[in-house]
N, C-alpha and C positions, 0 to 999 in steps of 0.2 A: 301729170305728164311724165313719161318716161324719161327714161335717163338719154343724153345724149350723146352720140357717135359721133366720131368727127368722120369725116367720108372726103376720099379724092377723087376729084371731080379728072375723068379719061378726057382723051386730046379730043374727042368727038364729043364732049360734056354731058359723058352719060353718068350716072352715081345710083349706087345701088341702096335700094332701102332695105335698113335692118331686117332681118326674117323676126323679129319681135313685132316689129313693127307692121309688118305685112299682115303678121297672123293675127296681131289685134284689130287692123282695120280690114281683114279679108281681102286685102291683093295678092291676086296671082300671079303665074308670068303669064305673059297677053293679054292682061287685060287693061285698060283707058283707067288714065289720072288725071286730073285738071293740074295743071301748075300755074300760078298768076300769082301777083303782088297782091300784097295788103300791106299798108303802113310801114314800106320799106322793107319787106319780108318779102320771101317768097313760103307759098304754100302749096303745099301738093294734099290733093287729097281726092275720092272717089266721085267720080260723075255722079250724080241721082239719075237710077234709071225709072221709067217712068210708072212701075208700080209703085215706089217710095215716093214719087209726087203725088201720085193718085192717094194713097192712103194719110200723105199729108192733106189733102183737099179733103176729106172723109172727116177726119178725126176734126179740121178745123169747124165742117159742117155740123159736125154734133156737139160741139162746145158752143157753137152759136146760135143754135136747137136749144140746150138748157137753157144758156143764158136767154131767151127769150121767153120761155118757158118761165124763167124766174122772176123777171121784170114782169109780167102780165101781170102773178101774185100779188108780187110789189104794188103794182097799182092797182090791181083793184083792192088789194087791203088799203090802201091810204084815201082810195074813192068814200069805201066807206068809214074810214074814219075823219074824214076832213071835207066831203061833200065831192060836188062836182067842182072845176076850176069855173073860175066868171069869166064871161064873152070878152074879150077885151077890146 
């Protein structure tokens, strides 16, 4: 985490974010921040626009592609070493 800035908050409560801070998390001027609470904090930080959802949905699809991919192995190696399961 970087280091922090103390910042005074203008009679309209606006506060400027560090330009360290901007240029690590790529804010510009005009562009949208989310600010909302978490556990008595407040947070600011960049919308997801919806290609970084989209490729989170992508990357989740293909981790759940191997992983099934890998269970399959799993079981049919354990098919054949332990048989089929009994009816119950």
């Amino acid at each position: 985490m970087a280091e922090s800035e103390r910042r005074t908050v203008g009679q309209r409560g606006q506060v400027t974010i560090p330009k360290a801070l901007r240029e690590q998390f790529g804010i510009e001027g005009g562009d949208d921040v989310v600010i909302r609470e978490e556990a008595g904090r407040l947070v600011i930080e960049r919308p997801m626009n919806r290609e970084e959802v989209a490729e989170g949905y992508r990357q989740r699809g293909e981790q759940t592609r191997e992983l099934a991919s890998e269970l399959e192995g799993v079981s049919t190696e354990a098919d054949e070493h332990l048989g089929d399961a009994p009816e119950w």
